[in-house]
Each structure stands twice: as structure tokens, then as C-alpha cells.
C-alpha positions as CSV (number, residue, x, y, z in Angstrom):
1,X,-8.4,-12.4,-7.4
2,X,-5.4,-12.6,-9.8
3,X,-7.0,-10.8,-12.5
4,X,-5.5,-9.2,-15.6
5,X,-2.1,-9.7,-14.0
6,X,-2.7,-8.0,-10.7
7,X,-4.1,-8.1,-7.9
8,X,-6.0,-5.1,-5.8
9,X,-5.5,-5.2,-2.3
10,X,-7.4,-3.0,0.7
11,X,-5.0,-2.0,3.3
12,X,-6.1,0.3,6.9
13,X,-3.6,1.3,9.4
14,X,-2.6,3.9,12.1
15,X,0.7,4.1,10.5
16,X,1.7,6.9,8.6
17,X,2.0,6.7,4.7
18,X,6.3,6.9,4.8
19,X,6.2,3.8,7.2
20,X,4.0,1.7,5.1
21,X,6.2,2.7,2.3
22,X,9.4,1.3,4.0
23,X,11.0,-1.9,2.7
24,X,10.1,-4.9,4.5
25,X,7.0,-3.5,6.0
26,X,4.6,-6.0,4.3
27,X,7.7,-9.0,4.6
28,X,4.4,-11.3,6.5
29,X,2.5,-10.9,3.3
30,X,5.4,-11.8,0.8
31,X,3.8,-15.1,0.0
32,X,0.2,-13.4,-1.2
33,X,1.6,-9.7,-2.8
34,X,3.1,-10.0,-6.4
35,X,5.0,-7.2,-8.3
36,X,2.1,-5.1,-9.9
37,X,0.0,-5.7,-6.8
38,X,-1.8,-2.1,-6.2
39,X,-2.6,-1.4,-2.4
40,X,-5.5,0.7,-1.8
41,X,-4.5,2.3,1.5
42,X,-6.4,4.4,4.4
43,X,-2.8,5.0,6.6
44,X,-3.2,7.2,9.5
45,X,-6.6,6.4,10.7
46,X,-6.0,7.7,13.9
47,X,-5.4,10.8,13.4
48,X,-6.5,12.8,9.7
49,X,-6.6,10.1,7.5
50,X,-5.1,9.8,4.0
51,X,-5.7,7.7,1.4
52,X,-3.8,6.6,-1.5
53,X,-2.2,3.7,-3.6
54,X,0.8,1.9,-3.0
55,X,1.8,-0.3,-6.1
56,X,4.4,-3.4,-5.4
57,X,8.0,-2.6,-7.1
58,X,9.5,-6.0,-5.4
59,X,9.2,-8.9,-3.9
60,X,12.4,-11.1,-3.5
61,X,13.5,-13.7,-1.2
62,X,10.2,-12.7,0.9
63,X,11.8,-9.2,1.0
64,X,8.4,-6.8,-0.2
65,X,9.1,-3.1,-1.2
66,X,6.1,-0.9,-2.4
67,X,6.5,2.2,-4.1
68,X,5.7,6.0,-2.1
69,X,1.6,6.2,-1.7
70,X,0.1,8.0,-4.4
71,X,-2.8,9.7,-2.9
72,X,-6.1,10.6,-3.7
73,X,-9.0,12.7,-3.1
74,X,-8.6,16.0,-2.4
75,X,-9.3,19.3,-0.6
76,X,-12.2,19.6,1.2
77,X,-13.1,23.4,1.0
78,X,-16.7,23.4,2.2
């Protein structure tokens, strides 16, 4: 849903968060994803998985670039 001027996307992948990150990775999707667009990411599920947010910093000419993941959670220590 397009509210309050963005939208919140889920996003699960093998790949690892510096190729999701790449320019043109999400090109298929340049028709849904709009700058502001946050990405909720778990990248590297086959492996240890991380988790973070990508936020959409362009989208021209069907040519989508996301910002580095900004990652959350933390360390486990128990």
C-alpha cells in the first residue's frame, strides 16, 4: 500500500547484502518500487542470515538503485 508516501516492501534472498545493494539489481521491479520505498530484507539465507533495510535512492528510466542495507538486530551472546 502507498501509504504516507512510501511503500514497505519484504525482500528474502540467498544473495549477499553488497549484491542486493548493486545498481540495477531490482531493474524487474522498476515499475512497482518508488524512491522512498524501504525494503525489509533477510539476504543471505543460506548461509548466516542478516537482516536489514534497504531504502530506494533512484529509480530512472527503469534503472533502480537502493541505498547499502542498514541492518538490524544484534549480537546474540547467550
Amino acid at each position: 500500500a502507498y501509504a504516507n508516501g512510501f511503500t514497505l516492501w519484504h525482500y528474502t534472498t540467498p544473495d549477499a547484502a553488497a549484491a542486493v545493494d548493486t545498481a540495477g539489481y531490482f531493474n524487474s521491479a522498476s515499475e512497482m518500487l518508488r524512491v522512498g520505498d524501504m525494503i525489509l530484507a533477510n539476504v543471505e539465507t543460506e548461509g548466516t542470515m542478516k537482516a536489514g533495510i534497504f531504502l530506494v535512492n533512484a529509480n530512472a528510466g527503469g534503472a533502480v538503485d537502493v541505498a547499502d542495507i542498514t541492518g538490524v538486530g544484534g549480537t546474540d551472546t547467550d
